[in-house]
Phi, psi and omega in degrees: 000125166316139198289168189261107203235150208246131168233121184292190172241164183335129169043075188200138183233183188335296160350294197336280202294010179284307163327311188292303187267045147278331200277285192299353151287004181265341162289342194087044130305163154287112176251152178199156203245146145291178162270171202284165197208080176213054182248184218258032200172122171321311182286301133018258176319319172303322180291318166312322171284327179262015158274357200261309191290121175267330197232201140297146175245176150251135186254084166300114189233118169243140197055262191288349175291311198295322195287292218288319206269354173278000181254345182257009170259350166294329232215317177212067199276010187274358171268325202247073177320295172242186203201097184273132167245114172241135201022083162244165172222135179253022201276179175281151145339116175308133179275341149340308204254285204327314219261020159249356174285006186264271182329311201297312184303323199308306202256007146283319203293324193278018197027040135312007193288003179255316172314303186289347194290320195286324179306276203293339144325015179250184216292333169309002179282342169207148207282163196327320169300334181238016186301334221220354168321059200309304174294331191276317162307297178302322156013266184333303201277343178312290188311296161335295176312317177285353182268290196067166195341299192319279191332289169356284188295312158334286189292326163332312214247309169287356162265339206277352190256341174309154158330124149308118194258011187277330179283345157272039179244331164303338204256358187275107162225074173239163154320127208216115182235117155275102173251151191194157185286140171284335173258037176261136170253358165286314187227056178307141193329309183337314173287336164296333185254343184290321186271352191316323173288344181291324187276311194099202193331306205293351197260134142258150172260133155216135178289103188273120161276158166076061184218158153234222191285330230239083174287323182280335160264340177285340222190043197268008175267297163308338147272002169278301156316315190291301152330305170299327186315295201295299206308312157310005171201254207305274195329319213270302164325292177305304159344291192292320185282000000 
């Protein structure tokens, strides 16, 4: 099997995917980090991940993680064996979220960023059980901090501009595993099986209850599993033909 490479999401550094890939590297995967991702455009950022890659991978991404590693199986699909979307949207920027993202840079920029990181922290981000998860915030705000202003704003500015990725979701034909929170209300299950008809055959889906958007922390045991399955049959499969 080709190594397995991990992409965090908006303002998340490694820490996101480390529970989940402590488990698939105890199956005996190859595990691997992205490179820090805090350049000013989704294709950018894709281009930085497949300059990191000596050979193909399977590339596991999540939410702004997810959008990057779907631009780069799009954009360098001779790097992208298989194909993980955990809480993804292939949609272009919502305009709901675009038209807060100017303010939101604004007020990182004035060095606000634990504040708006604590704002955008709110409970629809995690499902009922884990609103109140104290090691799972600081996490959060941890991550947040090691990134810092620049990124923020950076990566802010590369979601609100990004691409419509749906008219490439027809054209992926490698194994494709779509996972989502049974409580995400940013990137809800719905959206996971819609685009799963976009892609076709090659795509599965699957829903972790009691998860929300931070599904790879809420839940790294059961999206670990869920990984490993797939990795073992439809990824693995394709690998050998």
């Amino acid at each position: 099997m080709p190594p397995v490479l991990f992409i965090p999401g908006n303002m998340c550094d490694e820490r996101l995917w480390r529970p989940v890939a402590e488990l698939v590297d105890e199956a005996g995967y190859d595990v691997r980090y992205s490179p820090r991702l805090d350049q000013p455009s989704i294709g950018a950022m894709a281009e930085a991940v497949g300059r990191g890659l000596d050979d193909p991978a399977v590339v596991v991404g999540f939410s702004m993680g997810a959008i990057v590693a779907a631009e780069l199986a799009r954009c360098m699909p001779e790097l992208v064996k298989a194909l993980g979307l955990v809480a993804f949207n292939a949609s272009a920027d919502l305009p709901e979220r675009a038209a807060v993202r100017p303010r939101q840079q604004a007020a990182v920029r004035d060095g606000e960023l634990e504040t708006i990181v604590a704002d955008e922290l709110k409970p629809n981000y995690l499902a009922r059980r884990n609103r109140d998860d104290a090691a799972l915030l600081q996490t959060v705000m941890d991550m947040a901090r090691a990134l810092g202003s620049d990124a923020f704003v950076a990566q802010s500015e590369a979601l609100r501009l990004r691409a419509d990725l749906r008219p490439a979701l027809g054209a992926l034909a490698i194994p494709v595993l779509l996972a989502s929170g049974s409580e995400d209300r940013l990137c809800p299950p719905e959206w996971h099986r819609h685009w799963a008809k976009m892609i076709g055959a090659n795509a599965r889906v699957i829903e972790v209850s009691e998860a929300g958007h931070l599904l790879p922390l809420e839940q790294p045991q059961a999206l670990a599993d869920a990984l490993v399955g797939w990795l073992s049959t439809e990824a693995r499969c394709q690998t050998v033909s």
